[in-house]
C-alpha positions as a Markdown table, in Angstrom:
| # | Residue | x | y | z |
|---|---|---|---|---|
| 1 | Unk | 47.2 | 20.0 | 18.4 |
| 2 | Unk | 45.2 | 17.1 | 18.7 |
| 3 | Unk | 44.5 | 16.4 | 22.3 |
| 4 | Unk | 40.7 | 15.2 | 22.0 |
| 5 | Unk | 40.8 | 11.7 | 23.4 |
| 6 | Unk | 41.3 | 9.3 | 26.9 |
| 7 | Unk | 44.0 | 9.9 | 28.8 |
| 8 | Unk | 44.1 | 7.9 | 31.7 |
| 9 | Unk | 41.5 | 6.1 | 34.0 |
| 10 | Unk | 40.4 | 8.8 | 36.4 |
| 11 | Unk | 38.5 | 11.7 | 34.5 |
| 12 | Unk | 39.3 | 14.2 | 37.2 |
| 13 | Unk | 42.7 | 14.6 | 36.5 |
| 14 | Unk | 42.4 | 14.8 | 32.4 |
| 15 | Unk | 42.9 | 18.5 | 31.5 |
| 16 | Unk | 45.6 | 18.8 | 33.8 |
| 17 | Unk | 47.2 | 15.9 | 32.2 |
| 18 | Unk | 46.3 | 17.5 | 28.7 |
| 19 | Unk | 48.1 | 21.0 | 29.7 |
| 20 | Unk | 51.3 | 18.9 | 30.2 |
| 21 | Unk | 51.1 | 17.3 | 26.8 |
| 22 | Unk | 50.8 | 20.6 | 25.3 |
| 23 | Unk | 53.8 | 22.2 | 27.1 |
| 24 | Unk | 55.6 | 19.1 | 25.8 |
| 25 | Unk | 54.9 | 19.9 | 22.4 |
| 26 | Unk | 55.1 | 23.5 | 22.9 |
| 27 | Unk | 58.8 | 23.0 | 24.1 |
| 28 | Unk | 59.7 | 20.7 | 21.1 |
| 29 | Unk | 58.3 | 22.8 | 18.4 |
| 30 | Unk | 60.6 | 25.7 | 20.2 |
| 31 | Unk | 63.6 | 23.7 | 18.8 |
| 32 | Unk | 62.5 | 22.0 | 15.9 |
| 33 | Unk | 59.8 | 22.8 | 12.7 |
| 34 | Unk | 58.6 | 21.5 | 9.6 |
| 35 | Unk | 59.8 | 20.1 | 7.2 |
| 36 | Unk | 62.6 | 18.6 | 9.8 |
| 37 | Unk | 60.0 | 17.9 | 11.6 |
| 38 | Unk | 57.0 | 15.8 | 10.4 |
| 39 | Unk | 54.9 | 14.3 | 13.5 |
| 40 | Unk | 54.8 | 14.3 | 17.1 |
| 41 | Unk | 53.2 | 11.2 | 18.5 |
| 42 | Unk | 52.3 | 9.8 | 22.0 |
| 43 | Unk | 52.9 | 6.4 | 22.7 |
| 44 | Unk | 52.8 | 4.3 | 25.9 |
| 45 | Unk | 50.0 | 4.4 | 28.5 |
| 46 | Unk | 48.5 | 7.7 | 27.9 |
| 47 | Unk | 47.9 | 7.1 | 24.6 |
| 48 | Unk | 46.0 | 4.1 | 25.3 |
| 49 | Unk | 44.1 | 5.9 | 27.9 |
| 50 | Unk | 45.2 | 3.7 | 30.5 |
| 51 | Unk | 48.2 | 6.5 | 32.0 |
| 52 | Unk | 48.2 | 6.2 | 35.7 |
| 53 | Unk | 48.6 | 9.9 | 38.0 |
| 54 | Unk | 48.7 | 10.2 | 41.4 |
| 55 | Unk | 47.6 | 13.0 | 43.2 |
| 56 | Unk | 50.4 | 14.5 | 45.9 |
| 57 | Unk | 51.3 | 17.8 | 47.7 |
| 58 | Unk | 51.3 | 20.3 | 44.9 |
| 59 | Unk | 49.6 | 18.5 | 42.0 |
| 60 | Unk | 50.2 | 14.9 | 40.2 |
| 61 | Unk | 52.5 | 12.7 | 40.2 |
| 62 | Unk | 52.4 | 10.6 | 36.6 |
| 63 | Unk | 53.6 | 7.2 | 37.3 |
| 64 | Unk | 55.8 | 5.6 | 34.4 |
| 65 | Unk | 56.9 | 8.2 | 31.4 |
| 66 | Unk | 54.9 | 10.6 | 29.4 |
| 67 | Unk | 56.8 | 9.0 | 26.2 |
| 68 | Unk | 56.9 | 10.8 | 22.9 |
| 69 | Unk | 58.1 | 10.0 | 19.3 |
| 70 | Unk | 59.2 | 12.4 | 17.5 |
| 71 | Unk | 58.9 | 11.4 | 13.6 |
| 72 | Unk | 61.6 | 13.5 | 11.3 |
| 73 | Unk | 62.7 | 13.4 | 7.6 |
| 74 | Unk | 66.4 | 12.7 | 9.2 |
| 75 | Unk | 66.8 | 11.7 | 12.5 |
| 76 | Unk | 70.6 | 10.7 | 12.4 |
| 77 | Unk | 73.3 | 11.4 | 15.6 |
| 78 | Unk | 73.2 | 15.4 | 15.7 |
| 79 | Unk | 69.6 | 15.0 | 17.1 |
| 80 | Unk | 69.9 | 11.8 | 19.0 |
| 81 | Unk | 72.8 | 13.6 | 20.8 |
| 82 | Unk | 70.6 | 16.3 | 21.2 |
| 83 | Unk | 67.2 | 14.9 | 22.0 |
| 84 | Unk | 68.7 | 12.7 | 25.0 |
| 85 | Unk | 69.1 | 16.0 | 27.2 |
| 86 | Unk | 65.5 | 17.2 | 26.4 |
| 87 | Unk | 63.6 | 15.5 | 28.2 |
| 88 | Unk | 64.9 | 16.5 | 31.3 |
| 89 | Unk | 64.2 | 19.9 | 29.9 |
| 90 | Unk | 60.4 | 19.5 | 29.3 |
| 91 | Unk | 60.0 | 18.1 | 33.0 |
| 92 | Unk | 61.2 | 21.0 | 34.4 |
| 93 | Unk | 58.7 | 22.8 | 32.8 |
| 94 | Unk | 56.2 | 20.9 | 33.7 |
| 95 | Unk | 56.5 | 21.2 | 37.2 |
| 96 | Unk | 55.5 | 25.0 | 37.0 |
| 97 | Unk | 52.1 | 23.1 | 36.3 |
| 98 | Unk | 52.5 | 20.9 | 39.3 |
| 99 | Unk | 52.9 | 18.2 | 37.5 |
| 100 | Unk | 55.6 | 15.5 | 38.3 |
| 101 | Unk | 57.0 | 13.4 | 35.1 |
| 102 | Unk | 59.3 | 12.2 | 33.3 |
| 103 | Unk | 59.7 | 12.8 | 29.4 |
| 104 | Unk | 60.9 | 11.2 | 26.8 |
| 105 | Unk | 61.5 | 11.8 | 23.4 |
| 106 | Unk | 62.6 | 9.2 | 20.9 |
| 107 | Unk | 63.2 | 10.6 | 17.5 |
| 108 | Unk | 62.2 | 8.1 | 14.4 |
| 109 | Unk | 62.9 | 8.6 | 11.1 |
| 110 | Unk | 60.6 | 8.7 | 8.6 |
| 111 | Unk | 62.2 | 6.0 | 6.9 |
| 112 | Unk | 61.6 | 3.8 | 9.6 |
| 113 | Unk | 58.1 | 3.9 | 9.6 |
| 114 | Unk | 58.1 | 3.4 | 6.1 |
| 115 | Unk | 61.1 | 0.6 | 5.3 |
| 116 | Unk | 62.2 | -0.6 | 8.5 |
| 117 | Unk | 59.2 | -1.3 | 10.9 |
| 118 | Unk | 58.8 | -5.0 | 11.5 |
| 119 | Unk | 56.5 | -7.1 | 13.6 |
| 120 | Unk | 56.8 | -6.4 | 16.9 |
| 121 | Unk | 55.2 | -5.2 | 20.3 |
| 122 | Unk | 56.6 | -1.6 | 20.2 |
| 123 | Unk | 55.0 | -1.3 | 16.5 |
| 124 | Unk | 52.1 | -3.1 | 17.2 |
| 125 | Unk | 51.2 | -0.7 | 19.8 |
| 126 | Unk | 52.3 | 2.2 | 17.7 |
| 127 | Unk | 50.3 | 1.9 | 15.1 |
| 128 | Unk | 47.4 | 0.7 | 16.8 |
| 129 | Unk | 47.3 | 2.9 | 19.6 |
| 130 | Unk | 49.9 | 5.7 | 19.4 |
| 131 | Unk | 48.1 | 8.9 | 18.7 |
| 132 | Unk | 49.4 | 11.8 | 16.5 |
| 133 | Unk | 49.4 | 15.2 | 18.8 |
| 134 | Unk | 50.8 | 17.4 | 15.9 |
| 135 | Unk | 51.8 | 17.4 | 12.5 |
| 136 | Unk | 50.7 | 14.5 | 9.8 |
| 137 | Unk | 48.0 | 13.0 | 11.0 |
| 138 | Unk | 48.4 | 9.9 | 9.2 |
| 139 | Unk | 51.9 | 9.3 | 9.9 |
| 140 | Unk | 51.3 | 6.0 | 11.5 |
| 141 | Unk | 50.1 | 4.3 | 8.0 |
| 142 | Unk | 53.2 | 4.5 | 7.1 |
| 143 | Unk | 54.1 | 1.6 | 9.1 |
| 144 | Unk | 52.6 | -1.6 | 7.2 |
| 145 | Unk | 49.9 | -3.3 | 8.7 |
| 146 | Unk | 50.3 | -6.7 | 10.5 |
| 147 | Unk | 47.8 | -9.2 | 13.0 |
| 148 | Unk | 49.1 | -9.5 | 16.2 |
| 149 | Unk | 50.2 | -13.2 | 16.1 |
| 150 | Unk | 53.0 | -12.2 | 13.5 |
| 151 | Unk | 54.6 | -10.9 | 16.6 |
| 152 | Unk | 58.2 | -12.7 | 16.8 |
| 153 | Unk | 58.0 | -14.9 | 19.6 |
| 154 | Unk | 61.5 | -13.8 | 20.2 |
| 155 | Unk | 60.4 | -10.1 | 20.3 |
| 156 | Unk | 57.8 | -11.5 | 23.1 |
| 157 | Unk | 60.9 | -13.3 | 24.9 |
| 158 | Unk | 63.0 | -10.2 | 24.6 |
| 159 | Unk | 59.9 | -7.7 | 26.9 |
| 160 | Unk | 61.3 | -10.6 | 29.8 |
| 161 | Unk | 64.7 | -9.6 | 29.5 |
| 162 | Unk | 64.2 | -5.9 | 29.5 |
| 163 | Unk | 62.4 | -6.0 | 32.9 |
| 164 | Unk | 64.9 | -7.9 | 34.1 |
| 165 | Unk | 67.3 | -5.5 | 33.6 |
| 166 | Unk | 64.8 | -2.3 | 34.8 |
| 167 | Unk | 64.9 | -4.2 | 37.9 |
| 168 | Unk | 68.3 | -4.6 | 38.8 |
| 169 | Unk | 67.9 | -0.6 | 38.2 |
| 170 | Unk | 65.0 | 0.0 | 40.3 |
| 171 | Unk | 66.8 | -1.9 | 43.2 |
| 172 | Unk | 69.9 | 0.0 | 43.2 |
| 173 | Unk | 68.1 | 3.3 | 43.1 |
| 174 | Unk | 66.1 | 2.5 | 46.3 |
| 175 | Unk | 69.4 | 3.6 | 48.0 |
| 176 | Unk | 69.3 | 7.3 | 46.2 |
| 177 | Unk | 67.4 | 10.1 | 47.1 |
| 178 | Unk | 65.0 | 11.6 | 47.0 |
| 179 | Unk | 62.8 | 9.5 | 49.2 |
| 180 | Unk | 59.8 | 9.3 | 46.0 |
| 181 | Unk | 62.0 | 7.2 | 44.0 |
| 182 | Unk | 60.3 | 4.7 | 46.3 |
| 183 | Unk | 57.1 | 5.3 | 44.6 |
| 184 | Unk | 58.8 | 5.1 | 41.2 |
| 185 | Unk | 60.1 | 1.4 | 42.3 |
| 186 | Unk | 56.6 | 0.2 | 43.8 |
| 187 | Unk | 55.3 | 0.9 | 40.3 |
| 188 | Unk | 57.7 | -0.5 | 38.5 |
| 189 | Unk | 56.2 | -4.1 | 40.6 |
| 190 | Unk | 52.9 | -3.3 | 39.1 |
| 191 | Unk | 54.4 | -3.3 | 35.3 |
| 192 | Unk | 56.7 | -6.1 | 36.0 |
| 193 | Unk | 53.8 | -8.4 | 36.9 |
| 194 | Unk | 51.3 | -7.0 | 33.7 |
| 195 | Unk | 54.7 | -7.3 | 31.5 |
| 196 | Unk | 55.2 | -10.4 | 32.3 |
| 197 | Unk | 51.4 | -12.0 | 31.5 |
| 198 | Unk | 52.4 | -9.6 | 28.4 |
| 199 | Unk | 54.8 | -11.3 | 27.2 |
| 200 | Unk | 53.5 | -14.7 | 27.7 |
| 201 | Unk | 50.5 | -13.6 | 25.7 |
| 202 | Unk | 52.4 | -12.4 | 23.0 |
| 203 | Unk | 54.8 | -15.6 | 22.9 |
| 204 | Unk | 51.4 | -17.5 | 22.1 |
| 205 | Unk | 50.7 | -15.3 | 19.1 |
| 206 | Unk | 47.3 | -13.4 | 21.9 |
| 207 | Unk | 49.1 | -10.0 | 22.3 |
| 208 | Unk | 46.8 | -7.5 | 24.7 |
| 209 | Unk | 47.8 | -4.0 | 24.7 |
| 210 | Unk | 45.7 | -3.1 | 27.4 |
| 211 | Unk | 46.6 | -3.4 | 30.9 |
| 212 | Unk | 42.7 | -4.2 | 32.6 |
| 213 | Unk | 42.0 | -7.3 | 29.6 |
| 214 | Unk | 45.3 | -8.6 | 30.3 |
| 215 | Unk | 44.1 | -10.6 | 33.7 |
| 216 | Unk | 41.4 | -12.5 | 31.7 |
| 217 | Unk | 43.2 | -13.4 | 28.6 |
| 218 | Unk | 46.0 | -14.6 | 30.5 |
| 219 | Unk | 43.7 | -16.8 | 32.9 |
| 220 | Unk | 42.5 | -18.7 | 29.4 |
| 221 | Unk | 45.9 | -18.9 | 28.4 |
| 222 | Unk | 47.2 | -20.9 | 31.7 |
| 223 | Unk | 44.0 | -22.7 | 31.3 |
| 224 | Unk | 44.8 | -23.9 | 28.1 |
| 225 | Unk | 48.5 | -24.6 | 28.9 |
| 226 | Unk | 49.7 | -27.0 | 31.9 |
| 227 | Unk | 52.8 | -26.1 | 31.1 |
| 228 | Unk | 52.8 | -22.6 | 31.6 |
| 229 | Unk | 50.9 | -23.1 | 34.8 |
| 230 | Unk | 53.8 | -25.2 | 36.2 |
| 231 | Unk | 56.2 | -23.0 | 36.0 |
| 232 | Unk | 54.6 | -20.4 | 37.8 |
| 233 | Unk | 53.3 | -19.4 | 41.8 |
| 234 | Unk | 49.5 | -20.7 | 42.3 |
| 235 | Unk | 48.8 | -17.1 | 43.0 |
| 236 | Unk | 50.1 | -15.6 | 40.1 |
| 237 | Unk | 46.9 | -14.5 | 38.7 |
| 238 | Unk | 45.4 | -13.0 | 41.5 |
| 239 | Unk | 49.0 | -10.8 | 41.3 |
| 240 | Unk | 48.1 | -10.0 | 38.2 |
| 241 | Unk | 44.4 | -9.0 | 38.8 |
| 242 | Unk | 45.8 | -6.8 | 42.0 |
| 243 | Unk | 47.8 | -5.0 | 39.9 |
| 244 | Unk | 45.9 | -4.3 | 36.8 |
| 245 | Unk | 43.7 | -2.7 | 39.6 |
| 246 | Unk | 46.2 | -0.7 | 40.8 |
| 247 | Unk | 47.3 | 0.3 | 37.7 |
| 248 | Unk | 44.1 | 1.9 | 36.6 |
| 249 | Unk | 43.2 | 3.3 | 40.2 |
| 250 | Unk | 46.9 | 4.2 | 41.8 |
| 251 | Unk | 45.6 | 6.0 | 44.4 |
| 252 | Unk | 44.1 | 3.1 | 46.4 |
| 253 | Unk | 46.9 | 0.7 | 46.0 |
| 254 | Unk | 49.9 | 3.3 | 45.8 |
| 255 | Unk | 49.2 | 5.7 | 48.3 |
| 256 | Unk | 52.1 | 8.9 | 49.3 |
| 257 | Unk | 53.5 | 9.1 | 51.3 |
| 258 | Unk | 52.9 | 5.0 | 52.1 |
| 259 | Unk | 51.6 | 4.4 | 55.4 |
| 260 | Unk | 54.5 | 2.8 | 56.5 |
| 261 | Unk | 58.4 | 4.6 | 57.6 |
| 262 | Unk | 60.3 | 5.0 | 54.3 |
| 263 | Unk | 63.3 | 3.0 | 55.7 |
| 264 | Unk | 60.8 | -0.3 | 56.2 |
| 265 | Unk | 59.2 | 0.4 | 52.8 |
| 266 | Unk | 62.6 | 0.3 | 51.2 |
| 267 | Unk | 63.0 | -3.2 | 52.5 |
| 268 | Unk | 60.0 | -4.3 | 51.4 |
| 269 | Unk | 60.7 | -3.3 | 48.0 |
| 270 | Unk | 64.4 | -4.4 | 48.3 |
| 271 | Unk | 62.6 | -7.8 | 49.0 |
| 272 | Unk | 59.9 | -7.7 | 46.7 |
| 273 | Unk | 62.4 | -6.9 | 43.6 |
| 274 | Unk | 65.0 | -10.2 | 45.0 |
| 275 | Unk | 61.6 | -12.3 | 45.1 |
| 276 | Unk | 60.2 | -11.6 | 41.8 |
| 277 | Unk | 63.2 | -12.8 | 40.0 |
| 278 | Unk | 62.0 | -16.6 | 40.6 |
| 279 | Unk | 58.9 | -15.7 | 38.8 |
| 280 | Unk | 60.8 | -13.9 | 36.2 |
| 281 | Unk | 62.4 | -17.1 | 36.5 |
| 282 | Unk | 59.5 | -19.1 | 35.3 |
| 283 | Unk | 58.8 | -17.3 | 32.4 |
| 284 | Unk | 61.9 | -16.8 | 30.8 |
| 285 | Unk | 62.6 | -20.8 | 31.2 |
| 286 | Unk | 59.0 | -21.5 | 29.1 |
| 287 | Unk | 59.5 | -19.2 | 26.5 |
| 288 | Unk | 62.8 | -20.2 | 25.7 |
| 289 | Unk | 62.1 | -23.8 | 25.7 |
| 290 | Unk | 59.6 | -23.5 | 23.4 |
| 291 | Unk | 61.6 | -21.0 | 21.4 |
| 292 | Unk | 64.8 | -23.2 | 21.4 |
| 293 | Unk | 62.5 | -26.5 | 21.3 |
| 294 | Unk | 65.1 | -27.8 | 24.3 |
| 295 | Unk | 64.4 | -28.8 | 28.3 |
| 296 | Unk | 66.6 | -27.5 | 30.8 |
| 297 | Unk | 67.2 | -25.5 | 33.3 |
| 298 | Unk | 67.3 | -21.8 | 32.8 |
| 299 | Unk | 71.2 | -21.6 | 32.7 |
| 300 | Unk | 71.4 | -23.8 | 29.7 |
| 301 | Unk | 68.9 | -22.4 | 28.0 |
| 302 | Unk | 70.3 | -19.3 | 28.6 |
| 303 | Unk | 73.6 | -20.5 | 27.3 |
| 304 | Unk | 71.9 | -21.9 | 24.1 |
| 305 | Unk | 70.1 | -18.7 | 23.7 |
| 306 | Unk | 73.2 | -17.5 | 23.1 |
| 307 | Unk | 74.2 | -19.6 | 20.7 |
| 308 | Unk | 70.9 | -19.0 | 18.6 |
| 309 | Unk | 71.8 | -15.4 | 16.4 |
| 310 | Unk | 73.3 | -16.6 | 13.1 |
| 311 | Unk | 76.7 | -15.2 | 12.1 |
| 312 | Unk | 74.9 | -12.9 | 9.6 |
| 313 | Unk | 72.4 | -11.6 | 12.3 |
| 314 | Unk | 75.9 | -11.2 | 14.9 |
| 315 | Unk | 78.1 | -9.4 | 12.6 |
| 316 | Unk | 75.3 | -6.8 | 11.2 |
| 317 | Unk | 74.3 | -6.3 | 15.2 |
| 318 | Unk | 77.9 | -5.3 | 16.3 |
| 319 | Unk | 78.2 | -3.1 | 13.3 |
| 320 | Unk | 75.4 | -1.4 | 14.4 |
| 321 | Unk | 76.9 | -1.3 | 18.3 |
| 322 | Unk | 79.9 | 0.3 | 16.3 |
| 323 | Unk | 78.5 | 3.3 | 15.0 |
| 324 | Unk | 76.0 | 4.5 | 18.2 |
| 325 | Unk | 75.6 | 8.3 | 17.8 |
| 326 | Unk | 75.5 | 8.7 | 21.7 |
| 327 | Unk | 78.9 | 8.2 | 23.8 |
| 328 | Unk | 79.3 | 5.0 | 25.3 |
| 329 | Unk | 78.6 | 5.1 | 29.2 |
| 330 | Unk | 81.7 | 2.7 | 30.0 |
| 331 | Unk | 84.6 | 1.9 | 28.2 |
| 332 | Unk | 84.4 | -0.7 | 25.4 |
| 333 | Unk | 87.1 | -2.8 | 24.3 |
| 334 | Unk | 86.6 | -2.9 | 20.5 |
| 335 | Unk | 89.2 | -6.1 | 20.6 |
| 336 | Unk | 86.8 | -7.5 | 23.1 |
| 337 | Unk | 84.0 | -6.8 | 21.4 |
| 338 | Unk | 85.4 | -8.4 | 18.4 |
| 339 | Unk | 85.9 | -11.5 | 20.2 |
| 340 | Unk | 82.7 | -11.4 | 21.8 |
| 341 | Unk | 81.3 | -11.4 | 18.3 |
| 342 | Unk | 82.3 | -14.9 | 17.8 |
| 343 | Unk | 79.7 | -15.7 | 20.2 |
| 344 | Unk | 76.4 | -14.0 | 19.9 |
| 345 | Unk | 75.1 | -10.6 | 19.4 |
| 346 | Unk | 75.0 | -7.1 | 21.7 |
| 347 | Unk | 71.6 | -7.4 | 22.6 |
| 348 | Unk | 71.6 | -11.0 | 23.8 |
| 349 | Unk | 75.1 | -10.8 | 25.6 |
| 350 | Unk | 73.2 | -8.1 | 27.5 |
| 351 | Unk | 69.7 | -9.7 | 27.7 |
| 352 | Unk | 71.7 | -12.7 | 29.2 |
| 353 | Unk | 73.6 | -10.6 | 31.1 |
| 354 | Unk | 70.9 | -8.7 | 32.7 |
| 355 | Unk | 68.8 | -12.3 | 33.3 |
| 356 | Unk | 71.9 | -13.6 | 35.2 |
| 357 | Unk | 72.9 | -10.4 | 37.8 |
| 358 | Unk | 69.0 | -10.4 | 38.4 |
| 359 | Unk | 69.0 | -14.3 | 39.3 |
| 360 | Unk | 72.1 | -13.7 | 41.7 |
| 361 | Unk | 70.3 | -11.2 | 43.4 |
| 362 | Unk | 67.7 | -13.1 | 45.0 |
| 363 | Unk | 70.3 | -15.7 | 45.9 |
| 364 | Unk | 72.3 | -13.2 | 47.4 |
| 365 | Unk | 72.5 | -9.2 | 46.9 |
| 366 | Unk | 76.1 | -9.6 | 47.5 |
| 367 | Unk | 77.6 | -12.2 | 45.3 |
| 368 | Unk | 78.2 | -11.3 | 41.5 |
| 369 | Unk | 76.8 | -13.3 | 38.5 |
| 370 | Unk | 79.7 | -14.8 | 36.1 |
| 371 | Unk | 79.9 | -11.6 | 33.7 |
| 372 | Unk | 83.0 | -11.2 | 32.2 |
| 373 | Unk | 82.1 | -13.4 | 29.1 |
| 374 | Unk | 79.5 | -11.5 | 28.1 |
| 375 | Unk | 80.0 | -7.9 | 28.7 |
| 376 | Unk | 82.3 | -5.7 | 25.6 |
| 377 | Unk | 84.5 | -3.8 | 28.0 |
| 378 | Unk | 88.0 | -3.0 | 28.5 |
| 379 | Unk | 89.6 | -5.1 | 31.2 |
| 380 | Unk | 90.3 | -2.8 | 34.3 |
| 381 | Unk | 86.9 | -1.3 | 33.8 |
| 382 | Unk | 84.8 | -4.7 | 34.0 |
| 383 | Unk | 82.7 | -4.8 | 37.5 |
| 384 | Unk | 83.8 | -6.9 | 39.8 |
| 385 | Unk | 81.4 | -6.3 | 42.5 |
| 386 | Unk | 77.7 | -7.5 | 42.3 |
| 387 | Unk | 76.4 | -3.8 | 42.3 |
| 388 | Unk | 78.7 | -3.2 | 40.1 |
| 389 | Unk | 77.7 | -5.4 | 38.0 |
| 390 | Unk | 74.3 | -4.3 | 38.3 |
| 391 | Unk | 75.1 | -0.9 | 36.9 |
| 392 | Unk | 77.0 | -1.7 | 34.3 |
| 393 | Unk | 74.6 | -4.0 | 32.4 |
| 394 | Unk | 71.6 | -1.0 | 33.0 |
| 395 | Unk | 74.4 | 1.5 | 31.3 |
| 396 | Unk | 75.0 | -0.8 | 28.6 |
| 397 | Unk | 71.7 | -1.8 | 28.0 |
| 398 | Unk | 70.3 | 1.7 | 28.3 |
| 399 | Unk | 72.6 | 3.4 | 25.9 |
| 400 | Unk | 73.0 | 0.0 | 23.3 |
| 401 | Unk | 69.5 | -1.1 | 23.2 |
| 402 | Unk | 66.7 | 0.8 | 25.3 |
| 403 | Unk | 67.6 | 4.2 | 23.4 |
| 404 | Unk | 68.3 | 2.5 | 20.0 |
């Protein structure tokens, strides 16, 4: 196992981080071995040593995921279906080390890597930064090389949308218990606001995968564009500076229990989540002007966004929706989702979707977004309530896009 390199920003908590990676791979290579299995690879914050722990009664707390490919000669449906209950597994077993986390493991074929990996934010990252823990350790020169301004400005546009959609999650969890779910939301605020000066960065062809440069590229980029700086709050930047600080050093920004009754810290986040949407707002609306070369306001340019995939791009995209190993989390109406075909594609029905219920929210929690145009699903089943709504797009998105 290769485990020799930065974890995370505070030394301290390093080899305790370090035994949970090995139980992780210890518990995948008790179900799977070569030749099935070719690479085990870390991706996300960890492997860029910027993973974020929080120390709490009976060990640490990772914040985010501890998120794992797992690279295979075949990965087709048997293990997709399989792998999607395994990480659940793994985090049970890693609380007998006191530590708190949530795993995932993604299986990638090896084909991917070789044929199929284009430009893009997730395999930038992964073959710049993801680190191999077992098996071929070369296994990320498979993926061809690129610069980080071939980055798709859609793919850029497309990190907007899927925070969008975590957040209408993260708010309608801050009802569940248990009561640390709160933490799990108050750290979600810290991505949203680095994911955000991501994307922007990436749209202009600058792409930073680390969190603590991200503040200072992004202050040259307003700089150097007026009209990114209109669209956005004055004190965006000093957000952005706060969190990349808290990001790094959780325990002074993030602290558990928080200081405050769990009931008002709810609220807060309830509040913070319906307020960040005109931000979200802000970005989304630049991007896609520039992307669509169009002025508007965001509900066109959502519309036209729409409009955008060619009938090539729609009809190869529902084929794909078609044959999703896993089982579909709601109903779908395959007559609906022919029809549905004639306008645009899965993904930005859903991105659309998603960027809609999370703009009604901070008008009012209450009142749904006009859905029913955009979402595949068989008629009595479609959400008629806005927390309905809510859920639905997060089950759809999660099962036709986040775990594709």
């Amino acid at each position: 196992m290769n485990l020799a390199f930065p974890l995370c920003c505070e030394p301290r908590h390093e080899d305790q981080v370090r035994d949970a990676l090995g139980a992780c791979i210890g518990f995948l290579l008790e179900r799977l071995s070569p030749p099935a299995l070719v690479a085990v690879v870390l991706t996300g914050s960890f492997a860029r040593g910027e993973g974020s722990v929080l120390p709490v009664r009976g060990g640490l707390r990772v914040l985010g995921d501890l998120e794992f490919f797992v690279v295979l000669t075949d990965a087709r449906g048997r293990l997709h279906r399989a792998m999607a209950g395994w990480g659940a597994e793994a985090g049970r077993r890693l609380r007998a080390l006191g530590v708190q986390a949530e795993v995932e493991f993604g299986p990638i074929d090896l084909r991917f890597l070789r044929r199929r990996a284009r430009p893009s934010i997730f395999v930038y990252d992964l073959r710049q930064h993801g680190k191999v823990l077992w098996g071929r350790r070369d296994v990320l020169q498979e993926i061809p090389a690129f610069a980080a301004e071939e980055i798709p400005r859609e793919d850029a546009l497309r990190l907007v949308f899927n925070r969008s959609i975590e957040q209408l999650e993260a708010y309608d969890a801050l009802d569940r218990p248990p009561g640390e779910r709160l933490l799990d939301t108050a750290y979600r605020q810290l991505k949203l606001t680095l994911d955000l000066a991501g994307s922007a960065l990436a749209f202009a062809g600058l792409h930073s995968p680390l969190y603590r440069r991200r503040p200072s590229a992004f202050a040259r980029l307003v700089a150097e564009t007026p009209s990114l700086a209109a669209r956005l709050p004055a004190d965006f930047g000093r957000a952005l500076a706060d969190a990349a600080r808290a990001k790094a050093e959780p325990a002074a920004s993030l602290p558990w229990p928080p200081p405050r009754p769990l009931a008002e810290e709810r609220e807060r986040l309830r509040a913070h989540i319906a307020g960040a949407a005109a931000v979200v707002a802000g970005f989304l609306a630049w991007e896609l002007e520039r992307l669509l070369g169009l002025t508007g306001d965001l509900a066109g340019l959502l519309d036209a966004y729409l409009a955008r995939p060619s009938a090539a791009r729609r009809l190869r995209d529902w084929a794909k929706f078609a044959v999703n190993p896993l089982p579909a989390p709601l109903p779908v109406s395959h007559l609906r989702a022919a029809r549905l075909a004639l306008r645009s594609t899965p993904r930005a029905l859903l991105d659309v979707a998603g960027a809609r219920a999370y703009l009604a929210l901070s008008r009012s929690p209450g009142t749904p977004a006009a859905l029913d145009a955009l979402l595949p699903l068989a008629g009595r089943h479609r959400p008629r309530d806005a927390a309905a709504q809510r859920q639905a797009v997060v089950a759809l998105w999660r099962w036709g896009v986040r775990n594709r």
